[in-house]
Every structure is written in structure tokens, then in C-alpha cells.
C-alpha positions in Angstrom: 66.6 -32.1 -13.4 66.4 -31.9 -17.2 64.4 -29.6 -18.7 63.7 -28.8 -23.0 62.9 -25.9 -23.7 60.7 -24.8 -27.1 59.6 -21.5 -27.8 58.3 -19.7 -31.2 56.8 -22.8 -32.8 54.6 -20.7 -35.4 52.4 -23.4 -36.8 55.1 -25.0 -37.8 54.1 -28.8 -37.2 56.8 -30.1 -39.2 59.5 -28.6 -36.9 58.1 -29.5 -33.6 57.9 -32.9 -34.3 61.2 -32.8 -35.7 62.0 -31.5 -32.3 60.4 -34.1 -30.2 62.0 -37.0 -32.4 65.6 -35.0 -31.1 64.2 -34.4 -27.1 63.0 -38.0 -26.9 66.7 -38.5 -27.3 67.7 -36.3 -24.0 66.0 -37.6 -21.6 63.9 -34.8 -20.3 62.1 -34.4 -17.2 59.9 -31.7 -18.9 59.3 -29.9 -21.3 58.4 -26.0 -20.9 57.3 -24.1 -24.0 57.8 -20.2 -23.9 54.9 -19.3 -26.5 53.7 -18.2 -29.8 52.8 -21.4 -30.3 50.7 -21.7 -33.6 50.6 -17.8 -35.2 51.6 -17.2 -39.1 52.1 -20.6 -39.6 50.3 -23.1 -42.6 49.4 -25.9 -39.7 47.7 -23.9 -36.5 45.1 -26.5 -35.4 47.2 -29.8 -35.7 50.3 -28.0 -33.9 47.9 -26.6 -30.7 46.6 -30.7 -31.2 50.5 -32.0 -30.6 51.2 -29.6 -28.0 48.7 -29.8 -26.3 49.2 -33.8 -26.2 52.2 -33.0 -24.4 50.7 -31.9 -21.2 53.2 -29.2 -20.7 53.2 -25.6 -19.4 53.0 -22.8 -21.7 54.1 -19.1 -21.4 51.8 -16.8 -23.1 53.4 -15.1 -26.3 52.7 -12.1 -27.9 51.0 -13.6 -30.7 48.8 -16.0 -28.9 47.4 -13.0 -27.6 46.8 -11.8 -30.7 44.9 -14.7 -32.3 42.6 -14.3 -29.0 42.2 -11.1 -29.5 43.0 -9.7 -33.3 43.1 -6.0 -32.6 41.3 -3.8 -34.9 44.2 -1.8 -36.3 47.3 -3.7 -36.3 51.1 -3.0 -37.2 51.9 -5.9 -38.4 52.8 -6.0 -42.3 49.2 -6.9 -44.3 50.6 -10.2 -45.2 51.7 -11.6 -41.7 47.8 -10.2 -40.6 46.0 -12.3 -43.4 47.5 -15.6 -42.6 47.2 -14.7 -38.8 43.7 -14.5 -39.6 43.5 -17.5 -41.6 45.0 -18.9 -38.4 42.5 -17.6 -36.0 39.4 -19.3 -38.7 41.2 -22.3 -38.7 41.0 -23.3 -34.5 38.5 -24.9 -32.8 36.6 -24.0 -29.1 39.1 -26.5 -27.8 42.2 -24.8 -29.0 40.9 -21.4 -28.4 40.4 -22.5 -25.0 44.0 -24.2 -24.8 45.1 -21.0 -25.8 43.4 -19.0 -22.9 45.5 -21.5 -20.3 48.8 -20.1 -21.6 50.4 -18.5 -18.1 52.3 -14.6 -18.7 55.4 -16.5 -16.5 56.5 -19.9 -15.3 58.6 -20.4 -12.2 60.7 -23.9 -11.7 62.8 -24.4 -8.6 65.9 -25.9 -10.0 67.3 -26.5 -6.3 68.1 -24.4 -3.4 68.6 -21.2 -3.9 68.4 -21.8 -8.3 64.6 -20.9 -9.9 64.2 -20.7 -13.5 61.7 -17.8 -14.7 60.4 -19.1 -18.4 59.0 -15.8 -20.1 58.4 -14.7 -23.6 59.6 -11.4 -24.3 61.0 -10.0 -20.7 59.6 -11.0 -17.1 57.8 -7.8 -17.8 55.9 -7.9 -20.6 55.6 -10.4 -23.9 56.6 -8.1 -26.2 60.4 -6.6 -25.3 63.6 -8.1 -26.4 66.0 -9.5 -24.6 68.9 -9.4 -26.5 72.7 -10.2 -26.9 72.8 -6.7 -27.8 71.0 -5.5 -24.7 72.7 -2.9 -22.9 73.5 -3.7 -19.2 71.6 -0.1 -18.0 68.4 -1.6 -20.0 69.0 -5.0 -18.6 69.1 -3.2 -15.1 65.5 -1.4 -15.5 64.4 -5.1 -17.2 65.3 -7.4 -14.8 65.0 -4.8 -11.7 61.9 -6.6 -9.7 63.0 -10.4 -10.7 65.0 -12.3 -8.4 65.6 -15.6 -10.2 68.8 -16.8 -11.2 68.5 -17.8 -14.7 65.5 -16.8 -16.8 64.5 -18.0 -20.4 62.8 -16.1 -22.8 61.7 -16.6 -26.7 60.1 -13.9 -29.3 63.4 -12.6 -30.9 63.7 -16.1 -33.1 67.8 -15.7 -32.0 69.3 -18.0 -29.8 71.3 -16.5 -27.1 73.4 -16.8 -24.2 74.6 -14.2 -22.0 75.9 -13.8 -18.4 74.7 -10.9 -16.9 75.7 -10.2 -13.2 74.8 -13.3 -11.4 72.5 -13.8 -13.7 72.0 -16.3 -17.0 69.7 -15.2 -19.4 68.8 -18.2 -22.5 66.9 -17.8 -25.7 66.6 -20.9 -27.3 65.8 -19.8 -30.6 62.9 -20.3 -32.5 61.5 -24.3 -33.3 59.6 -23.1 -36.4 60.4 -20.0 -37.7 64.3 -19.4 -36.8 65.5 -16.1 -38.0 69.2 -16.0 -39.6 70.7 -12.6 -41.8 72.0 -13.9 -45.4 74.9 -12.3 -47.3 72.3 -9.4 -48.2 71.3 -8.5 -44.8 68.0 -9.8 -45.2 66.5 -12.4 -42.6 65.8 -16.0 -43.7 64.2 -18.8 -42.3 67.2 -21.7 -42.5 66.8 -25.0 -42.5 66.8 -26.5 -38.8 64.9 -25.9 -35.9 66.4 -24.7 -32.8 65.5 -25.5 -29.0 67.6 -25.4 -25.8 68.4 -28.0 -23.1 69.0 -27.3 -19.3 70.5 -29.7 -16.7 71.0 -29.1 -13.1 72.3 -31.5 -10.6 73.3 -31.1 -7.5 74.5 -27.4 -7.7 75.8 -27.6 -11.4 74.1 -25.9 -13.8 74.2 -26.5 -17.7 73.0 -25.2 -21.1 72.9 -26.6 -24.7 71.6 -24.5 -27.4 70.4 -27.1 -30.3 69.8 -26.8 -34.0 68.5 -29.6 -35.8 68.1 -30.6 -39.5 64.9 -30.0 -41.2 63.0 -31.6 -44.0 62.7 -28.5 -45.6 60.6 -30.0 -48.4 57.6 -31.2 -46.0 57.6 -27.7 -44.6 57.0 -26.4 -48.2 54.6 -29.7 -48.6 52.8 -28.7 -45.1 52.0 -25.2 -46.6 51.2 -26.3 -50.3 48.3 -28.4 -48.6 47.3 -25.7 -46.7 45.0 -23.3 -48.0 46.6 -20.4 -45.7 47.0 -17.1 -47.7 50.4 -16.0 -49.4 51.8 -19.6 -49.4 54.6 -18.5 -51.8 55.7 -15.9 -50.0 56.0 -17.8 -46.9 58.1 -20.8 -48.7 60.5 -18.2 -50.1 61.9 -17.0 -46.9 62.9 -20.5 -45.9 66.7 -21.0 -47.9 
């Protein structure tokens, strides 16, 4: 079995397809995305249009939830909530309703005695980090009532992998909004998208962590036609 894995695609048309163009490559026998799908991105409604073409599950990520249900009083900064609203204005009943389908996990038996858990944040909840930094006591209390052997998970934009007990714990990094820390400290968007690949057969189990290239100037194009708020501000994180 050979299985892609996508997670964090943000709107971000321009890298998923990028994506594909490299997964149509591997040979997959599916492909499982681990959520926020289409949220502060510049093309929402096409990217929910080509994922949805896909036919494959989706984990429900924290900021899908969001766009179904924009809270009142949010903590996110003022310019991430403007375009996320732009976002939500900018979907149809159809995608709002592809949306809903989004599952909180998604088992796969690999093979006897091998499941892989898909989640977004943590097998309990969208929204907490699973990190290389993790300590092993909060790994304990995260992973406490989960029994599968390998478990995926998006939302930190990092990709990761860590051994931890007998289990394997993936990130695959983020398709359309990766998150790298320049010279300065700050985080930048860089220019590739990352996904993972996961091969098991008969007992052996494998991981590749991918980055590919990106045509950073039909990103910047994809938001220029856009009308989504702060356009500039969202091209100048990506160097």
C-alpha cells in the first residue's frame, strides 16, 4: 500500500496542483488529506473544486471549522480574520457542504497488526501540536487512549518525523503555506510545497518527507487576481 499524504493546503491552488503533478509520479493508492484545506488563502472555491475532484478522505482541521463557523470574537491577528472572511464569502452551498463531510480522524489498516490514525492537530483535538519538540511526558498524556502504530498529523506547517516508543509520529508539512524561520527568526513561506509519502508492504514500513519546487510567481499571480484582502501582505511572506 502507498499512500500521499497532504495536509495544510490553505487556498493555495497553485501548490496543490503542483503537488499532484509530483504524486501522479508515485504511484499512490490514495491519497488522504489531513485538513485546513482552503482558509487564508487567495483561491478557496477552486481549491475545495480540485479537492474535492479527488474523491479523497479529509480530516477536519481547525480552520475548516472556523470558516463553518466564524466565531464572534476571535484570536486570530485582524489580518488573517479579514481574508478568512473573504474566504468564507467566496464558497458556495456545495463547498460549504464538502466542508461539513470533513471526518475529526481517519483510520487505515496498513496490515496486520499496523493502522495509520490521520489527524490534524492530536488524535484529541484539531488544535494541539505535535511537535519534534514535544516532550515524551506530554506525548504520554497525548497519545494515552490511541493504540495505532503510526499516526499522521498536520496544523504546525513543519514537517516532522519522530519515533516515539513503538510509535511513529509524521507531519508532512504544509502543501500551501510551509512555515520556515529566516536568518532574523521570523517565519517565511519558502518556495516549495511539502507532502509526505507512506509505503507498506508486507511488514515494512516506509516514509518520505517531500518538498517540491514552486512557481512562486503564479502564487503571487493567483493572489493579484484575487480580490482577497491584504494581498501584499500575504505575497511578502513568501521569499
Amino acid at each position: 500500500m502507498r499512500i500521499g499524504l497532504i495536509s495544510d493546503i490553505h487556498g493555495n491552488l497553485v501548490a496543490l496542483e503542483t503537488v499532484l503533478a509530483d504524486l501522479e509520479a508515485q504511484a499512490v493508492d490514495q491519497i488522504i488529506c489531513l485538513g485546513d484545506t482552503v482558509a487564508t488563502g487567495p483561491q478557496p472555491h477552486a481549491t475545495l473544486e480540485r479537492l474535492r475532484a479527488l474523491n479523497c478522505p479529509v480530516v477536519m482541521g481547525n480552520t475548516d471549522e472556523w470558516l463553518l463557523d466564524p466565531p464572534a470574537v476571535s484570536p486570530k491577528p485582524d489580518l488573517i480574520q479579514a481574508i478568512d472572511h473573504w474566504c468564507v464569502a467566496q464558497l458556495s452551498a456545495e463547498d460549504l457542504a464538502f466542508l461539513r463531510s470533513f471526518q475529526p480522524t481517519i483510520a487505515v489498516e496498513l496490515g496486520p497488526g499496523m493502522t495509520l490514525l490521520c489527524v490534524h492537530g492530536s488524535p484529541r483535538s484539531n488544535i494541539e501540536r505535535i511537535e519534534a519538540t514535544t516532550s515524551d511526558e506530554q506525548l504520554s498524556a497525548i497519545l494515552a487512549e490511541e493504540s495505532a502504530q503510526v499516526i499522521a498529523s498536520g496544523h504546525t506547517h513543519v514537517q516532522m518525523l519522530r519515533r516515539y516508543q513503538d510509535r511513529l509520529l509524521i507531519n508532512p508539512g504544509s502543501v500551501g503555506m510551509p512555515f520556515e524561520h529566516d536568518s532574523a527568526g521570523a517565519i517565511r513561506n519558502p518556495p516549495w510545497a511539502e507532502y509526505g509519502l507512506l509505503s507498506y508492504h508486507d511488514g515494512h514500513l516506509s516514509i518520505e518527507l517531500r518538498r517540491v519546487p514552486l512557481d512562486l510567481q503564479a502564487v503571487i499571480q493567483a493572489a493579484l487576481d484575487s480580490d482577497m484582502p491584504y494581498q501584499q501582505e500575504w505575497i511578502a511572506d513568501w521569499r
